[in-house]
N, C-alpha and C positions, 0 to 999 in steps of 0.2 A: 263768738266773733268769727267773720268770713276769713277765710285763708287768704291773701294778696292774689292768689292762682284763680281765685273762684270771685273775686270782685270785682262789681260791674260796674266799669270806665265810662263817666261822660263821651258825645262819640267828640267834642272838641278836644278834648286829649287825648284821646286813640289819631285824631287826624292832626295834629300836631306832630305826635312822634313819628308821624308815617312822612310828614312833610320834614322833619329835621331827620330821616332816616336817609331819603332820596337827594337831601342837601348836602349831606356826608359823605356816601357813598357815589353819587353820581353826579359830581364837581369837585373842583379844587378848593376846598374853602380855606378859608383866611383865617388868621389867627382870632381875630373879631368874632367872624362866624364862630367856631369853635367856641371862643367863650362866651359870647350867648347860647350856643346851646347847653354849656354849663350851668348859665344861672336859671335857664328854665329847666332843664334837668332835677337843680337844686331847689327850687322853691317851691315844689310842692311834692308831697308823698307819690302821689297816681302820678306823676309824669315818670318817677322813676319805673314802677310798675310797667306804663303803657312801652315805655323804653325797651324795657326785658322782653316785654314780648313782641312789640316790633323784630327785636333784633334775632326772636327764634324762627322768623320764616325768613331770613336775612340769606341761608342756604337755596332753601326753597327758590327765590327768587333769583339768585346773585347770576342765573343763565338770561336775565332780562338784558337788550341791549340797551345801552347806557340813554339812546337817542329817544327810546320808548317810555322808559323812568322819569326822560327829564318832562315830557309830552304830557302823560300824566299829570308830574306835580303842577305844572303850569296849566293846567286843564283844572286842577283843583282850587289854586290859587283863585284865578276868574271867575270859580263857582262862591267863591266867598265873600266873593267884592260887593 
């Protein structure tokens, strides 16, 4: 069996958590927001994975200004429409 550390993430759930990562940290979200990203959080295995490791380059990044973050996700968003 693969270790959690060594399995390989669909990339819609790596770019998910990366989009609920930039939703948290770079807004004010609502109690709403929050608990959806609870339930997709909870409802499958790999989101909490993808979660963890979003959140280890959460240092790495955290010198991004907030106006670049938000630029990005909304750059990403439009790439999925």
């Amino acid at each position: 069996m693969t270790p959690a550390s060594e399995l390989r993430l669909p990339d819609d759930v790596i770019d998910a958590a990366i989009i609920w990562g930039v939703k948290l940290d770079y807004s004010d979200p609502t109690p709403e927001t929050r608990s959806e990203f609870q339930r997709w959080l909870e409802a499958d295995p790999r989101h909490a994975i993808a979660w963890t490791r979003i959140r280890s380059f959460k240092t790495t990044f955290s010198q991004l200004p907030p106006v670049l973050a938000r630029n990005t996700l909304d750059s990403a968003q439009n790439k999925h429409r």
